[in-house]
DRENVEX-842260 format. One record per residue: residue in three letters; z negated, y negated, x of N, C-alpha, C, O in turn. Coordinates in steps of 0.1 Angstrom, whole numbers, plus 5000, padded with zeros to 4 digits. Example, Ala and Ser with C-alpha at 12.3 -4.5 7.8 and 13.67 -1.06 7.14 Angstrom:
2
ALA492250575132492250455123492250335132491550335142
SER492950225128492950115137492150005129492049895134
//
This chain:
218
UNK500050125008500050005000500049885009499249855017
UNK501049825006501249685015500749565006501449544996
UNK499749495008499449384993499549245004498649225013
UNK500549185002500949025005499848904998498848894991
UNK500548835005498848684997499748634986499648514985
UNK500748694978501148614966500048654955498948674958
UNK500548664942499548694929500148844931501248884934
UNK499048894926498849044924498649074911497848984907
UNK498949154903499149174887497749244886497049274896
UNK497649264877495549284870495649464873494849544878
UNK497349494867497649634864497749724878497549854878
UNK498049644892498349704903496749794911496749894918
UNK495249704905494149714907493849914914493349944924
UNK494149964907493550094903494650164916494150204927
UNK495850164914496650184923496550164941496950224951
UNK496050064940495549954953494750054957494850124967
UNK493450074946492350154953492450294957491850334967
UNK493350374948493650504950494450544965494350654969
UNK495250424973496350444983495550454994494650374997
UNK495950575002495450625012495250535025494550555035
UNK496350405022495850325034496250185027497150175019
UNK495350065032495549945025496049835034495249785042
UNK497349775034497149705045497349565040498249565032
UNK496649435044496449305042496949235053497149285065
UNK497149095048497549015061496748865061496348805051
UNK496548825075495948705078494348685069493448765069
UNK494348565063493248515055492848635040491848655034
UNK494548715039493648855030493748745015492748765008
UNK494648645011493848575002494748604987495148514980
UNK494848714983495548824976494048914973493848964962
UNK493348904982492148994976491248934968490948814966
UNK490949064962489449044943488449124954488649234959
UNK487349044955485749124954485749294952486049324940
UNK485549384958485449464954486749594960486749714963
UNK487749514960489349614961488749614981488049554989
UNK490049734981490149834995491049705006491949625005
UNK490349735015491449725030491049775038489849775041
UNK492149865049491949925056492749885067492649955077
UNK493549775066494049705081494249555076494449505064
UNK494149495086494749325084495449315097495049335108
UNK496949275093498049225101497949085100498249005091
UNK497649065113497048915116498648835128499148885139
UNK499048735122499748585133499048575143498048505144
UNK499448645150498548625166498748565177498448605188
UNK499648405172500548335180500148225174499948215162
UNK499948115181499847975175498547935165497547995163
UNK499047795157497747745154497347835144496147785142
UNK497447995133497148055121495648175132494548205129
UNK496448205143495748285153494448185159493348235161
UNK494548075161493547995168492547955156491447905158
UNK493147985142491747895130491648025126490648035119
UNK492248165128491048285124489948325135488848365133
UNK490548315146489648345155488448225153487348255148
UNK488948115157487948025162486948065172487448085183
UNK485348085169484548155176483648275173482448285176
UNK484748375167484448505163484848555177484948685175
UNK485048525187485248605208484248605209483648505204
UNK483448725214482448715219482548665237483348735244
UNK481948575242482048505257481048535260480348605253
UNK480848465277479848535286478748445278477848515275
UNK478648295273478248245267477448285250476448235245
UNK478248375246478248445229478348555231479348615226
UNK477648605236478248805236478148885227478349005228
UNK477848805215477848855202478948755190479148635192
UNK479148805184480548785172479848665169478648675166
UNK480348555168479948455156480848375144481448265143
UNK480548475135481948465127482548345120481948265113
UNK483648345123484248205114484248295100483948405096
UNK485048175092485348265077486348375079486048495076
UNK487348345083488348475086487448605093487648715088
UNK486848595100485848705108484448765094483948875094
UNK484248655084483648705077483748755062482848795054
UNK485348755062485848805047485348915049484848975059
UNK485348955035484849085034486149205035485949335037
UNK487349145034488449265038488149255049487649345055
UNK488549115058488449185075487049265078487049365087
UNK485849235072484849315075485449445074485649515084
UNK485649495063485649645058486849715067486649815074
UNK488049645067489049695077488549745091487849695099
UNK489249915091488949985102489949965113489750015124
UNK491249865110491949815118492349685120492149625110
UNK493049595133493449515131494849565141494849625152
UNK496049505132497449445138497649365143497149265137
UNK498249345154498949185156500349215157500949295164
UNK501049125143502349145139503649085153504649145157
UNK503248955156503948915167503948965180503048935188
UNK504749035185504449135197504948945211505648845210
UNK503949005220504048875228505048855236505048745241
UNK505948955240507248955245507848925239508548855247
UNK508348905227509148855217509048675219509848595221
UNK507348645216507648535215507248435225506948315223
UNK507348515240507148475251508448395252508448275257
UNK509848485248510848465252511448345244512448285247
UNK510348305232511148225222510548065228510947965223
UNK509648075238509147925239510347825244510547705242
UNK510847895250512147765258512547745249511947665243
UNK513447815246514747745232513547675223513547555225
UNK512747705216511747635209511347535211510947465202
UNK511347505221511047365231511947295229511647185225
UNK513647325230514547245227515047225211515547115209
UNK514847295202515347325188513847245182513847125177
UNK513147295183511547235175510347235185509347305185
UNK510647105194509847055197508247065191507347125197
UNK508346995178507047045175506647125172505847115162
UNK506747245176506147335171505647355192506147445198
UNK505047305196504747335206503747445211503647495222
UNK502947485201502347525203502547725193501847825194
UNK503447705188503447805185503847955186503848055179
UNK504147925201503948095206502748115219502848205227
UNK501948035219500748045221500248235220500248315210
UNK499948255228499848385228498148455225497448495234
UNK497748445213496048475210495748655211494648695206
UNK496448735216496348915214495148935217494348995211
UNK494848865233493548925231492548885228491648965226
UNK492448735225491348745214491148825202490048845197
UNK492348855198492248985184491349075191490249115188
UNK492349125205491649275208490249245211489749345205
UNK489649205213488349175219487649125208486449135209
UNK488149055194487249095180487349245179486349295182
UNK488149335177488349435170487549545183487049655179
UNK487349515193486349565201485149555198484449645193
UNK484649425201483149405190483049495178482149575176
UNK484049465171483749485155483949645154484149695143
UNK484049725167484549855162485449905154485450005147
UNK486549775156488049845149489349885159489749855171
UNK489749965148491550005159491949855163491449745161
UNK492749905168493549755175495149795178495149885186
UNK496349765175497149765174498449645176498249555168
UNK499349635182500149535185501849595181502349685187
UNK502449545172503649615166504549605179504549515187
UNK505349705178506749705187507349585185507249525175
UNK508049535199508849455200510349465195511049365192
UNK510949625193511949615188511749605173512849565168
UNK510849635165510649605153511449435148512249425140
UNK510949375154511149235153513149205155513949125150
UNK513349285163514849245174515749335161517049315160
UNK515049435150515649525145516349445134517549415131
UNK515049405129515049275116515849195119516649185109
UNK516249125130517248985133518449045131519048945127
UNK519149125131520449215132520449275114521449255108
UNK519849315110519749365101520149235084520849255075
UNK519149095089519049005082519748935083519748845074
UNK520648915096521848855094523248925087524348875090
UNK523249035078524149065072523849005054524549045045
UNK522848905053522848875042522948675046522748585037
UNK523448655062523548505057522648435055522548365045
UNK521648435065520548365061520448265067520648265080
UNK520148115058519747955066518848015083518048095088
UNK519847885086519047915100517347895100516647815093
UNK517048005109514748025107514748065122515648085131
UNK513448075120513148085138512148235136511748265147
UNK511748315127511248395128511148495115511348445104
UNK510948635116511248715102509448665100508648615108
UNK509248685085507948715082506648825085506948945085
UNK505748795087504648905089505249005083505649105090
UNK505248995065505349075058506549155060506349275060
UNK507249125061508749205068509049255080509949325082
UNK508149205088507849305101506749405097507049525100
UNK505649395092504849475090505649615081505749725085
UNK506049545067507249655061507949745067507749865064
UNK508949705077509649775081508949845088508749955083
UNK508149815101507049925107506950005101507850085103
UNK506150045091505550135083506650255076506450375076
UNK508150165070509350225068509750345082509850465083
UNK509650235090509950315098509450475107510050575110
UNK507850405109507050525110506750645102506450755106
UNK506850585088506350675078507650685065507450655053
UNK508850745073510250735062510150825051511050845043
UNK509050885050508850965035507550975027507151065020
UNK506750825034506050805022506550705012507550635013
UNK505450725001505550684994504950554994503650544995
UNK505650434994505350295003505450204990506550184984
UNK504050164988504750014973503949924980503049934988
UNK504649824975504449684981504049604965504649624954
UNK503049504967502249424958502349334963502449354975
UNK502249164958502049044959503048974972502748884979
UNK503849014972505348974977506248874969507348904964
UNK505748764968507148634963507848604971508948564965
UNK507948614985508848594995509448434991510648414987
UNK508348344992508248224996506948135006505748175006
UNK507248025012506648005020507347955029508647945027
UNK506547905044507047875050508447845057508947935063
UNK509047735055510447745056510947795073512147805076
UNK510347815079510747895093510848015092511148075103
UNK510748095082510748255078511948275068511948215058
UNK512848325070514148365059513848475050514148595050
UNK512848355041512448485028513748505018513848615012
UNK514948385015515848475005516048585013515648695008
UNK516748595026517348695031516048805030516448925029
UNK514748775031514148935031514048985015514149105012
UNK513848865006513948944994515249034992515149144988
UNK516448984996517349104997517149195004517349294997
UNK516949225016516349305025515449465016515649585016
UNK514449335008513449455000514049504990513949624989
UNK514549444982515649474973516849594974517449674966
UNK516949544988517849694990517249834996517749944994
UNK516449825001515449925002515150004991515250124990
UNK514549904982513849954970515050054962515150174958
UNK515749954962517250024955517650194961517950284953
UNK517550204975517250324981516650424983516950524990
UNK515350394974514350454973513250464982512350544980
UNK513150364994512650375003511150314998510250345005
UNK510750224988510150144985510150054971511050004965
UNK508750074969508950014952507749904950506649924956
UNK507949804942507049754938505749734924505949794914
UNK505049684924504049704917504249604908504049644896
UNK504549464909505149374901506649354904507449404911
UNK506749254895508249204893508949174907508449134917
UNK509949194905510949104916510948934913510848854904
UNK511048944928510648764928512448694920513548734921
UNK512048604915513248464913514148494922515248534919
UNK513848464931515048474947515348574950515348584963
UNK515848714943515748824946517148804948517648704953
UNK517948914944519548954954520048804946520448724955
UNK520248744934520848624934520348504940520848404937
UNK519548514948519548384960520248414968520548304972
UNK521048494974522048514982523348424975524048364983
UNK523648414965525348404959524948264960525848174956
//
């Protein structure tokens, strides 16, 4: 079960809880009191990576956790894992051109991994960093739908496909997916992306297809 920070339908609840593995992303802000997580796929690049950490590192100063809010949700609590979706080679390689295309975003491949790994050390969780070809797979893939120029796929769509990929005969639904946001992410092109999957069998959802689904393409 993949549950995104869009709205989640009341009906997906029971479902959520029953799936053998739960996975959330970032601030988790898609979760109700009470419901499962069992991983959070965290932006481990730039300013989203520097306001979850904050000063949840334990230092020679803090050798114990001192949790910000992201450190004290109660999904990242319960989560026996954490991801970091941005693999640091990828976006090692993106600072130059970045520099020249969007200046301001200066800071955003800022590289935070090991601060993840070193919460998820503390906190006695897995620790995990997605493949770099995961990412290089997506850019080739999502340029067959024509997508406005973006500088990066979404968490949610890197996280996706991982999972497609590692686990090509489960049974994979995805919840709380609008596939809108941030205009540096080419969400029409992933709503088609999911759209065709789904259509494949590869993947279904729990609510509706978003607005921008295969007719944001035309």
């Amino acid at each position: 079960m993949i549950v995104g920070n869009g709205p989640v339908p009341d009906s997906a609840a029971n479902e959520i809880a029953s799936a053998d593995c739960v996975i959330r992303f970032n601030d988790c802000r898609s979760y109700r009191p009470g419901e499962r997580t069992d991983i959070v796929a965290v932006c481990n690049t730039g300013r989203p990576a520097k306001t979850m950490l904050g000063t949840s590192v334990p230092s020679a100063l803090h050798p114990t956790i001192l949790p910000t809010a992201w450190a004290a949700h109660p999904a990242v609590v319960e989560a026996t894992g954490i991801w970091c979706v941005r693999n640091p080679a990828v976006f090692a390689a993106l600072r130059a051109p970045l520099a020249i295309t969007h200046p301001e975003l200066d800071d955003f491949c800022d590289d935070e991994t090991a601060g993840f790994e070193a919460f998820a050390l503390a906190a006695g969780k897995a620790f995990r960093v997605l493949d770099a070809e995961t990412q290089r797979f997506l850019e080739t893939i999502l340029a067959s739908f024509s997508p406005a120029p973006y500088i990066v796929p979404s968490s949610g769509i890197v996280v996706i496909a991982d999972i497609l990929g590692a686990h090509p005969a489960a049974d994979i639904a995805l919840a709380g997916f609008a596939h809108v946001g941030w205009e540096g992410h080419p969400f029409a092109a992933e709503a088609q992306l999911v759209d065709r999957w789904i259509a494949e069998g590869r993947l279904r959802r729990l609510d509706a297809a978003p607005a921008l689904s295969l007719a944001a393409g035309s």
